[in-house]
BAMIBA-422746 format. One line per field, with one value per residue: residue number from 0; chain; x, y, z of N, C-alpha, C in turn. Coordinates in steps of 0.02 Angstrom, whole numbers. Atoms other than C-alpha are relative to their C-alpha. Last residue first. Example, Ala and Ser with C-alpha at 12.3 -4.5 7.8 and 13.67 -1.06 7.14 Angstrom:
BEGIN
n c(1:0)
chain c(A:A)
n_px c(-42:45)
n_py c(-59:-59)
n_pz c(-3:0)
ca_px c(684:615)
ca_py c(-53:-225)
ca_pz c(357:390)
c_px c(-39:45)
c_py c(55:60)
c_pz c(37:0)
//
This chain:
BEGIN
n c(361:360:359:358:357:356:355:354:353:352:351:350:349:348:347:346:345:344:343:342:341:340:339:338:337:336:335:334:333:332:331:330:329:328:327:326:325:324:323:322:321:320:319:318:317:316:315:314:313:312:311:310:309:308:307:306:305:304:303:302:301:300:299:298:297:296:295:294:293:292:291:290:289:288:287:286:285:284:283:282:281:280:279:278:277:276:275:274:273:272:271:270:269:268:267:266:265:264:263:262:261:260:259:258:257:256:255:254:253:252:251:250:249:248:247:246:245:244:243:242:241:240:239:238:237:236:235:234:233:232:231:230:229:228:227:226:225:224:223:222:221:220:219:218:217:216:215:214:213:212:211:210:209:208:207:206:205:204:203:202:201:200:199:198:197:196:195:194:193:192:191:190:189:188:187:186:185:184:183:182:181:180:179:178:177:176:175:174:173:172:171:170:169:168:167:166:165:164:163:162:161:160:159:158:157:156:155:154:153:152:151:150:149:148:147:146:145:144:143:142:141:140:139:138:137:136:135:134:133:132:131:130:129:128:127:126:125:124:123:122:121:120:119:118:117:116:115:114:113:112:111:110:109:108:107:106:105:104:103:102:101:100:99:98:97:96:95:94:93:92:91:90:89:88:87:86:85:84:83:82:81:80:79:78:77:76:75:74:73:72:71:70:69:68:67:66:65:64:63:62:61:60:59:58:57:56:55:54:53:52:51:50:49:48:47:46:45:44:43:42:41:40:39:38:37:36:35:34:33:32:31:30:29:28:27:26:25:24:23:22:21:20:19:18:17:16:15:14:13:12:11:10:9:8:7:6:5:4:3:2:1:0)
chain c(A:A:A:A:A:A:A:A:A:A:A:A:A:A:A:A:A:A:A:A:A:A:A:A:A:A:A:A:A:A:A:A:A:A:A:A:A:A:A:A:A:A:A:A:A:A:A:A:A:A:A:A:A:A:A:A:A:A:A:A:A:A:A:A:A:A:A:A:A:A:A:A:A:A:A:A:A:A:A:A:A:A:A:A:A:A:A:A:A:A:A:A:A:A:A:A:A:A:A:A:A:A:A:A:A:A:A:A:A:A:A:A:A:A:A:A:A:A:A:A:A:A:A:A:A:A:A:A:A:A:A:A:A:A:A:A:A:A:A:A:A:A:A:A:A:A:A:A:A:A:A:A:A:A:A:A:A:A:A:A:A:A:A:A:A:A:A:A:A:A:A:A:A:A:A:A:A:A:A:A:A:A:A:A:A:A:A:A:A:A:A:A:A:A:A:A:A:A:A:A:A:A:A:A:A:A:A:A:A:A:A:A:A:A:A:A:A:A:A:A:A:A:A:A:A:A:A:A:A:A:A:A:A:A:A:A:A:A:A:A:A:A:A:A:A:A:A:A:A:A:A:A:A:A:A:A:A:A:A:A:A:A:A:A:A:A:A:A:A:A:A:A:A:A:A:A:A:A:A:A:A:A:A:A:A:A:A:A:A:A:A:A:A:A:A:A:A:A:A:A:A:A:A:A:A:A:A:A:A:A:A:A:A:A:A:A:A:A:A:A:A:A:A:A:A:A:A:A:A:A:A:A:A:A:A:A:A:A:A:A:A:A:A:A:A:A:A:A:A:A:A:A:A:A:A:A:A:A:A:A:A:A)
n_px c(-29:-88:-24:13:-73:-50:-23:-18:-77:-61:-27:60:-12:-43:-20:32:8:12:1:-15:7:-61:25:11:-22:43:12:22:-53:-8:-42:-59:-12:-66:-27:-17:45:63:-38:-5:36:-17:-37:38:67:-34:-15:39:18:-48:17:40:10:8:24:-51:21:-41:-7:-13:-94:-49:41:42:-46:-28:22:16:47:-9:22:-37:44:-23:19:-13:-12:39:3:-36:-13:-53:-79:-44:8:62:1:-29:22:53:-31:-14:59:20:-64:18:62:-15:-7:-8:65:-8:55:-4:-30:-29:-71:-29:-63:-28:34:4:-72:-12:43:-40:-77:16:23:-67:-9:37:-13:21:-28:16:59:4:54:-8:72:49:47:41:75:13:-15:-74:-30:-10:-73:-76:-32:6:-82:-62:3:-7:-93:-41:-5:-35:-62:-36:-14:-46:32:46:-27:63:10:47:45:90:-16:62:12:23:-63:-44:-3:20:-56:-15:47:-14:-76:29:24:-47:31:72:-6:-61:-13:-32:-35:15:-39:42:-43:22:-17:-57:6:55:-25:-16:-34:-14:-54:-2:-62:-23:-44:30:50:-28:-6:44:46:-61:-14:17:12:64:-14:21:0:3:-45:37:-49:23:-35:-26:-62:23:-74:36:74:-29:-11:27:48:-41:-23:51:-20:-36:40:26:-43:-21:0:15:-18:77:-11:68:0:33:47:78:-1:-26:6:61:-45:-54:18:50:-36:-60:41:-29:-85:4:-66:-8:-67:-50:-53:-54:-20:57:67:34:42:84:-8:31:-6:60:-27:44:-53:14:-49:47:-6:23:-69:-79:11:0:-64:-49:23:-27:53:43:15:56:66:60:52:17:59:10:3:12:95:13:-4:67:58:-18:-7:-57:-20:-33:-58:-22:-59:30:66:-15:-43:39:55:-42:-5:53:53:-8:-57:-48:-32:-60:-75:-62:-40:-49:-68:15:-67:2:56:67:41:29:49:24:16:42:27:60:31:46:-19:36)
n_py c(65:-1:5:88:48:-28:30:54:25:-25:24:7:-44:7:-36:-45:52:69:26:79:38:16:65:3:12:30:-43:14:-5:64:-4:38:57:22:56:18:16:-43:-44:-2:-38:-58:-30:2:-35:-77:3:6:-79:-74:-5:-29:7:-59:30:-40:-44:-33:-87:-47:-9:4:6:91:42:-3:44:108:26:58:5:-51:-36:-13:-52:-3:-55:-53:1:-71:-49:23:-23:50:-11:-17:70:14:-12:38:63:-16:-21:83:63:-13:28:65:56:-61:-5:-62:-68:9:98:1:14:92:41:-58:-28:73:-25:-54:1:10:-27:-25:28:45:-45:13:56:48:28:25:11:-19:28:-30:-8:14:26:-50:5:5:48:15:-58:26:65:6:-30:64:17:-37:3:59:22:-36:40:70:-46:42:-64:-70:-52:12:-34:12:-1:-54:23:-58:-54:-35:10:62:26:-6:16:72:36:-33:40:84:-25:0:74:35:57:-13:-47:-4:72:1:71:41:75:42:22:-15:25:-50:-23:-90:-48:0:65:41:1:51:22:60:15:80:-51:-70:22:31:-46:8:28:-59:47:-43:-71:-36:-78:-4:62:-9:6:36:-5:-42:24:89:37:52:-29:-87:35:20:-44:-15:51:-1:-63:23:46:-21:-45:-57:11:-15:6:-12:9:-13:-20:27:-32:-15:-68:9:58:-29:-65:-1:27:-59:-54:56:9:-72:2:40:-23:-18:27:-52:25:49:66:8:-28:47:40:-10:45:-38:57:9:2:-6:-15:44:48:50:42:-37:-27:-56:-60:-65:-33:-70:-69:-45:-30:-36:-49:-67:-48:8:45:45:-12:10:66:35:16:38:69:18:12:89:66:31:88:15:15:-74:-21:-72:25:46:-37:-35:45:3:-55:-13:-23:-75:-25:-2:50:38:-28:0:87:15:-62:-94:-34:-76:-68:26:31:-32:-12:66:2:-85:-9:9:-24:-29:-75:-50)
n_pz c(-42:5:80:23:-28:4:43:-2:-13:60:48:46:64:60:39:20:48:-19:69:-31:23:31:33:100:46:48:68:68:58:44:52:3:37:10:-27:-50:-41:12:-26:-61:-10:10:-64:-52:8:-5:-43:-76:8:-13:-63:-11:-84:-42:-77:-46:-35:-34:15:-58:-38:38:71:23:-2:68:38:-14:-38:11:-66:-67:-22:-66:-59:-53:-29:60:60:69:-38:-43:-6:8:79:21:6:30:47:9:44:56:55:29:30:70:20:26:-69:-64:-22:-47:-42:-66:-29:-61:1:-24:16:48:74:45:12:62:54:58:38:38:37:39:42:70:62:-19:-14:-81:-31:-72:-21:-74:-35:69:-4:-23:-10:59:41:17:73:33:16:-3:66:50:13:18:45:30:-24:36:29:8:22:-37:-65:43:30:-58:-51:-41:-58:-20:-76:-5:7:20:63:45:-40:57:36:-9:41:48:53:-10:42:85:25:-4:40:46:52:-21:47:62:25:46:2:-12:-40:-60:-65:8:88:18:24:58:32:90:55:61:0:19:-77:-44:-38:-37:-65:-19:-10:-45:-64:-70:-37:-28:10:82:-14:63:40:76:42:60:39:-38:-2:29:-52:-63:-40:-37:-27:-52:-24:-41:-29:-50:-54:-52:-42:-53:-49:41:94:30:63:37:66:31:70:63:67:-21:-29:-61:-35:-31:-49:-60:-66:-51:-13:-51:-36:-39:-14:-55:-22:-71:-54:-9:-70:25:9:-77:-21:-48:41:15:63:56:64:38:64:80:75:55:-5:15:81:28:34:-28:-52:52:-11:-43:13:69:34:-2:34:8:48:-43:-39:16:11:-76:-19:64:-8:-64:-6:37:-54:-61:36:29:-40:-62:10:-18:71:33:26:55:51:42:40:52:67:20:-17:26:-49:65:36:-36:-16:50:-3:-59:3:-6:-26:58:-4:-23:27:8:-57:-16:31:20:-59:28:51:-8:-8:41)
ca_px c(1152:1139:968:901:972:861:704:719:736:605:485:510:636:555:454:306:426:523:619:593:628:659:571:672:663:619:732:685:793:626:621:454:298:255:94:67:-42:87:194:51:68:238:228:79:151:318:212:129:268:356:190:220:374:384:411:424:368:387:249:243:191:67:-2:89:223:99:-12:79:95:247:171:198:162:252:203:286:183:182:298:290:116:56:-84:-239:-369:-431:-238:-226:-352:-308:-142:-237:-329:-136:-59:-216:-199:-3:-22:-4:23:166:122:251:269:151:118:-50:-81:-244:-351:-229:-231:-405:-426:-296:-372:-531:-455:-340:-513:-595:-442:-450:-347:-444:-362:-209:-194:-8:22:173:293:452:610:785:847:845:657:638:722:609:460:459:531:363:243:312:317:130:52:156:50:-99:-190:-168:-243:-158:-70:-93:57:136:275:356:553:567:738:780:903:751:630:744:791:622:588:723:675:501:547:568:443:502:643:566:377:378:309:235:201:104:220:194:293:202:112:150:240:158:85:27:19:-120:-168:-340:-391:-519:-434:-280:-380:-451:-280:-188:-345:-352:-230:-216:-112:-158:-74:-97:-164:-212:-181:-301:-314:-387:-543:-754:-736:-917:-879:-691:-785:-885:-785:-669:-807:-855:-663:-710:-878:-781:-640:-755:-793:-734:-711:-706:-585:-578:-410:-388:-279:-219:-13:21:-123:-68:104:39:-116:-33:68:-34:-163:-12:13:-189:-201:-380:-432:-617:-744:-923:-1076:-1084:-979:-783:-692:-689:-579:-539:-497:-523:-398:-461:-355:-445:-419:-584:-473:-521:-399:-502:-666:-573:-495:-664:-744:-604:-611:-437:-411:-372:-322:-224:-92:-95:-114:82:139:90:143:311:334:287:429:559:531:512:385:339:216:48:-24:-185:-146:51:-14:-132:-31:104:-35:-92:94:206:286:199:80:52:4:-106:-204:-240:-298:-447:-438:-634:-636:-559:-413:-338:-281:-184:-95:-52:34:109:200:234:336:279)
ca_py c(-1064:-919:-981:-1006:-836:-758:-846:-795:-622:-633:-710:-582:-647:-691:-639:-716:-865:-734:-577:-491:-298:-190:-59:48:6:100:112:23:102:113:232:185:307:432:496:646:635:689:550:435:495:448:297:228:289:189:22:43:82:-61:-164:-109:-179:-170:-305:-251:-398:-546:-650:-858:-925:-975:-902:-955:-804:-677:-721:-664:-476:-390:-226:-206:-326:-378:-472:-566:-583:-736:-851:-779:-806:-878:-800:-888:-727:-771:-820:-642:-611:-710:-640:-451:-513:-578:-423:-313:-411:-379:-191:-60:-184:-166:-264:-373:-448:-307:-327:-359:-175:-89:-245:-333:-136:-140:-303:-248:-113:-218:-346:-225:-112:-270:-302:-144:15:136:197:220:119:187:98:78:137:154:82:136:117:286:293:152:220:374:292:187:356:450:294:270:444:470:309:386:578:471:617:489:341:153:88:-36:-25:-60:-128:-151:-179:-299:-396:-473:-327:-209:-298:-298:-117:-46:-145:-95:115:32:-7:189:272:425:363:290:256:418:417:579:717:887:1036:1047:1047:981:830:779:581:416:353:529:579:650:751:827:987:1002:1167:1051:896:1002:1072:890:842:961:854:953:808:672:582:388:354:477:411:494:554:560:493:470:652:667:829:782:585:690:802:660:560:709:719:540:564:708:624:472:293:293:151:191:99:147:76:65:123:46:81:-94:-106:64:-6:-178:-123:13:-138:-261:-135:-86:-286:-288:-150:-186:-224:-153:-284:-221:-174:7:8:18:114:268:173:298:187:315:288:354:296:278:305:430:543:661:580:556:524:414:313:290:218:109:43:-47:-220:-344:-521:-541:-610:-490:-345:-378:-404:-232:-166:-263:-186:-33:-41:-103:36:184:272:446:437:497:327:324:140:169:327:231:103:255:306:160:143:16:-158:-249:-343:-208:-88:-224:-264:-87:-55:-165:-379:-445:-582:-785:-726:-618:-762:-850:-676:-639:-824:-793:-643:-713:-852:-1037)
ca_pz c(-1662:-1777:-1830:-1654:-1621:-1745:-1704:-1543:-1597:-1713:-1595:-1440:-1317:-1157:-1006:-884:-818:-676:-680:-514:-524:-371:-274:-173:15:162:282:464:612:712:867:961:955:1057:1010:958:820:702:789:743:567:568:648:529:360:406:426:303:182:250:203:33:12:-186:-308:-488:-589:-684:-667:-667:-799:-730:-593:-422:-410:-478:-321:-193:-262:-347:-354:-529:-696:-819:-990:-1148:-1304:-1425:-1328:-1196:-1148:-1304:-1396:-1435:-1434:-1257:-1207:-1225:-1102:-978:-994:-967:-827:-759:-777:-717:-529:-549:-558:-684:-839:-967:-1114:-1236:-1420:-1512:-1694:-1677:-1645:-1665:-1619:-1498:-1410:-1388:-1319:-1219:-1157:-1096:-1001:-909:-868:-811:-696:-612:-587:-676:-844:-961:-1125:-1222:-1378:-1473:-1340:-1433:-1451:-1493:-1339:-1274:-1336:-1213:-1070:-1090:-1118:-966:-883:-908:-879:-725:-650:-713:-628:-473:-510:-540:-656:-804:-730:-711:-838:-981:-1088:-1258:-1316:-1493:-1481:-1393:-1404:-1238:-1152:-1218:-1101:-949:-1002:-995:-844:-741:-783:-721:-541:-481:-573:-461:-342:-172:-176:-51:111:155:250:184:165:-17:-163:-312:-374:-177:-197:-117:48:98:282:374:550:507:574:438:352:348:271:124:82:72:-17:-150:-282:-443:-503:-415:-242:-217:-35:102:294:396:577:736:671:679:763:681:593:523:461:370:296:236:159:82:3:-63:-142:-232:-300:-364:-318:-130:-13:172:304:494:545:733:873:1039:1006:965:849:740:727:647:586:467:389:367:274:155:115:81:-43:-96:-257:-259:-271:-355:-285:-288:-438:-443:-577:-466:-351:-193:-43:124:257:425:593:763:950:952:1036:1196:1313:1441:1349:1201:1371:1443:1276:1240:1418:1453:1432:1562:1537:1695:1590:1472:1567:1660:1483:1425:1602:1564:1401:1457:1571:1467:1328:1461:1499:1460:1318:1329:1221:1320:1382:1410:1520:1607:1673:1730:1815:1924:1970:1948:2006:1824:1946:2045:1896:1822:1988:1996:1822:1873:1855:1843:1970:1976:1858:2014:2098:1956:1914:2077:2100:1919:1985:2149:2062:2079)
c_px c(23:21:67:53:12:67:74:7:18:56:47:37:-53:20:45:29:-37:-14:-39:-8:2:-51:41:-31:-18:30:-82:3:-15:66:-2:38:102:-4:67:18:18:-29:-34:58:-15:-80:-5:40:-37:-62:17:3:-42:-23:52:-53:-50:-14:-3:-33:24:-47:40:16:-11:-2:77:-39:-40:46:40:-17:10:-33:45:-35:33:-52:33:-52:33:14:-2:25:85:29:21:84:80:21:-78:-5:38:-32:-83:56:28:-92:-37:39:-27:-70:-5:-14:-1:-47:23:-49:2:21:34:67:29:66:44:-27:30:55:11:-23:44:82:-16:-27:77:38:-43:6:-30:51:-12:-72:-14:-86:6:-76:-71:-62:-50:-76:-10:39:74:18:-31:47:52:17:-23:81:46:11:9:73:46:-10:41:74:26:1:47:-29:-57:14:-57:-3:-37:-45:-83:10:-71:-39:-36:41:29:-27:7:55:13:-25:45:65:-3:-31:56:14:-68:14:68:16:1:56:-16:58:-42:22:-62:11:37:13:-42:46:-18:18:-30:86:-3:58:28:21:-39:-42:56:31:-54:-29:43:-3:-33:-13:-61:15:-18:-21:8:61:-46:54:1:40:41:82:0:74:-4:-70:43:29:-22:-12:44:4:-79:24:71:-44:-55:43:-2:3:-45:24:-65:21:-60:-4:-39:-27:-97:-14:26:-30:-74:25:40:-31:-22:24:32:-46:8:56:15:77:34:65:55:63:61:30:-7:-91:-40:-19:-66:-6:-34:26:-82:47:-40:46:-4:39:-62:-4:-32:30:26:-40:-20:66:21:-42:13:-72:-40:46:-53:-42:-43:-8:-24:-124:-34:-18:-53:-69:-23:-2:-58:-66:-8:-18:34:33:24:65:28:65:-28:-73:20:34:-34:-55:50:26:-70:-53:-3:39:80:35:36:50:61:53:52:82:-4:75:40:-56:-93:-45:-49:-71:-70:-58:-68:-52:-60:-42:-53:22)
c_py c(-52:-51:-2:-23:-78:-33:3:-29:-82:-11:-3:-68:8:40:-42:52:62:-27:-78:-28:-75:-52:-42:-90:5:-24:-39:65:-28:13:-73:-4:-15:-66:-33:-18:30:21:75:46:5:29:70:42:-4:54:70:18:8:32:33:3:41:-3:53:4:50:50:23:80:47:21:-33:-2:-56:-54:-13:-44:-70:-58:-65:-29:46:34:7:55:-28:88:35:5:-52:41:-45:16:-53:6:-5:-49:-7:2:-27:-68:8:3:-51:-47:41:-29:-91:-37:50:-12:3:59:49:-54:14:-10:-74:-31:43:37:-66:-2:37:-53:-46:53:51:-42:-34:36:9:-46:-75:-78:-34:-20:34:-22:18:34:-11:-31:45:-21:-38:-60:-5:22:-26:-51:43:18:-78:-40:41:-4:-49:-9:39:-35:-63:35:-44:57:40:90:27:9:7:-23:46:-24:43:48:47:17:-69:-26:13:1:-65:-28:1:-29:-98:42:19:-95:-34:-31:15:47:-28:-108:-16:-36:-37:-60:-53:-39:38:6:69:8:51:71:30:-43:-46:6:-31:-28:-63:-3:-51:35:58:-55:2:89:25:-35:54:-33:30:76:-4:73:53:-32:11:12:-36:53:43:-17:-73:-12:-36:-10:64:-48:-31:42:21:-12:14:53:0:-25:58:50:79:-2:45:-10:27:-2:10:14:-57:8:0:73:10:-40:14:53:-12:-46:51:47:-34:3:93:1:-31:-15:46:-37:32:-8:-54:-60:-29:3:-55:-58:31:-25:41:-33:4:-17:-3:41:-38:-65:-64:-29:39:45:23:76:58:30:36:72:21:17:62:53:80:4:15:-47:-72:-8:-9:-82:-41:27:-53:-54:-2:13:-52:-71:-37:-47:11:-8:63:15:70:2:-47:37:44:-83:-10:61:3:48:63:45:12:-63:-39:40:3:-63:-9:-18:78:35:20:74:-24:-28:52:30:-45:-13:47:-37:-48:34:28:70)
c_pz c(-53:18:7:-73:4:27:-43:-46:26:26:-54:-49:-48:-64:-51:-96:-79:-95:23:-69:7:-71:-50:-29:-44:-55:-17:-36:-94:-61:-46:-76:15:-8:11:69:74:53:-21:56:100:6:-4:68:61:9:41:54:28:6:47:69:11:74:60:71:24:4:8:-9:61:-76:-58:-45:-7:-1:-79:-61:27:77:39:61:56:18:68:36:98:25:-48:-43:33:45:67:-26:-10:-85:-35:-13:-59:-68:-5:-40:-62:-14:-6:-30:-94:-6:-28:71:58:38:69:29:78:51:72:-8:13:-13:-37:-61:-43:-47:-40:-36:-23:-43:-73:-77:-53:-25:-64:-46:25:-2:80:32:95:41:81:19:-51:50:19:-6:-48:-35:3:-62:-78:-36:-12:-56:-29:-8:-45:-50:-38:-34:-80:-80:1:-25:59:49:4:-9:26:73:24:83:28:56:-35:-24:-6:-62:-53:-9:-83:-92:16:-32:-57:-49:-23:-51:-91:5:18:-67:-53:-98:-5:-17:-54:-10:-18:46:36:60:70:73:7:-73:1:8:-84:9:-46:-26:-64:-26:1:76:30:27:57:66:31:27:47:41:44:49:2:-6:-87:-15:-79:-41:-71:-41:-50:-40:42:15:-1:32:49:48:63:62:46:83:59:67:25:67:51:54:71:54:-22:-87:-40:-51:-32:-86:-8:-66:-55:-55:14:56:46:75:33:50:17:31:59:35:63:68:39:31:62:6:37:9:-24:53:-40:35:61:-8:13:-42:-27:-66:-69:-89:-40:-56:-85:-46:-65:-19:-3:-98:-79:-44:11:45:-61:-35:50:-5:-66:-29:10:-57:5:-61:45:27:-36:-11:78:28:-62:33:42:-34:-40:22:39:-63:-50:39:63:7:13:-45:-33:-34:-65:-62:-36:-56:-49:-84:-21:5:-38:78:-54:0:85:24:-45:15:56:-49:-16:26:-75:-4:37:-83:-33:34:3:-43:-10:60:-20:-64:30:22)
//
């Protein structure tokens, strides 16, 4: 048996200090502390090895000594802003960007404080208050709006933040960009012009969403360049009822529409449900896409195309950088971020005309 796990063995029978860990890892009391308060200075290897030197004694610093020392409350504010949520209802939740920001955050001590707001100004309260009570250290802000006062409002605060998305104009906020603006949906446009549509509407996500903006701008673009239009346009909150309900609407005003657009993949498949509700074929009758390209779009059936997005990347990224903000020294990461991409799956086909069309030539 090594002296290491000797040590280890022995000091299991008590409560292991700080001490035990820095002579288990062959290091000082202070350079233990330093990894554990996040003051940087120490090497890759070696904090590694006090890391591993804590785990097997099982000790974990204090959380409330080290926010004493070090004056942080060792946490991370996001606040969830769905006004089309009530009180009691279930917010979809961004679970892949949640992954993400706990992984970095995690290794570095920190936490995610999560709040869910239903309007712009419940949420910049939210912010206020969490400033006052030193609740954070810092706060990732999601999904940027035109006229956005947040990035203003967490400045006079004192409140480190980066964006996950695009500034509505230029400011010197930081931020993690979607990658080109409405990048995925230029793909789309000529995916379903490539199979014949040529009346398609959409069911997008709100109109001061500077991203659900970007989208909807070069959707119609590409399709005006290719001779198509958007028939129907359906903006709104980003939840399944609101999918259901818009294209209800949009069946009523135009039954001549063979494909819908959705603003995420949980509206996509509300809005097949609902189609299949007025005994349309899915894609048969109307093709659909959705965005995000979630888990579940791959096991509904048909299966969903989509535009697939790494959104625990952008997590990930969003967590170093604010934590450098913070700073904290954080560990170089050669991860890009990647452009979102199209995924063609079961979800799309040729409208009826043109299939009937090439049936004929055949």
């Amino acid at each position: 048996m090594d002296r290491s796990s000797s040590d280890a063995d022995a000091t299991r029978s008590r409560r292991a200090t700080i001490t035990d860990v820095a002579q288990l890892a062959g290091v000082s009391r202070s350079a233990v502390s330093r990894v554990f308060n996040a003051q940087g200075g120490i090497s890759a290897a070696t904090e590694e090895r006090i890391r591993d030197a804590a785990r097997k004694l099982h000790w974990t610093p204090s959380a409330t000594a080290i926010a004493l020392r070090s004056a942080r409350s060792r946490t991370v504010g996001l606040v969830l802003n769905r006004p089309g949520v009530a009180e009691d209802g279930d917010p979809e939740l961004p679970s892949g960007m949640f992954t993400g920001l706990e992984k970095v955050l995690a290794r570095h001590d920190f936490g995610l404080l999560l709040h869910i707001a239903t309007s712009v100004e419940h949420e910049e309260q939210t912010y206020r208050r969490l400033a006052e009570a030193r609740r954070v250290d810092g706060v990732v802000l999601l999904e940027s709006r035109v006229g956005d006062t947040r990035f203003e409002l967490v400045r006079r605060l004192g409140l480190p933040a980066v964006l996950l998305g695009t500034p509505w104009v230029d400011d010197p906020i930081s931020y993690i960009g979607h990658g080109p603006r409405g990048a995925g949906m230029r793909e789309v446009a000529e995916h379903l012009l490539e199979l014949g549509h040529r009346s398609i509407a959409a069911v997008s996500g709100p109109e001061d969403y500077v991203e659900s903006s970007h989208r909807d701008r070069i959707l119609r673009e590409v399709l005006a360049a290719g001779g198509a239009g958007l028939v129907a346009h359906r903006p709104g909150p980003y939840t399944p009822v609101t999918a259901a309900e818009r294209t209800r609407a949009i069946l009523a005003q135009h039954p001549e529409i063979t494909a819908i657009v959705y603003a995420t993949d949980e509206m996509a498949i509300a809005g097949m449900a609902t189609l299949r509700e007025h005994g349309l074929r899915i894609p048969e009758d109307v093709s659909v896409v959705g965005y995000n390209g979630t888990d579940i779009g791959a096991w509904y059936s048909p299966a969903l195309t989509t535009v697939r997005r790494d959104v625990s990347q952008r997590g990930r990224a969003a967590a170093r950088a604010l934590l450098g903000l913070m700073g904290v020294t954080v560990e170089a990461s050669d991860e890009e971020v990647v452009d979102p991409e199209l995924v063609i799956r079961a979800s799309t086909a040729p409208p009826r005309e043109a299939a009937t069309a090439t049936a004929t030539a055949g």
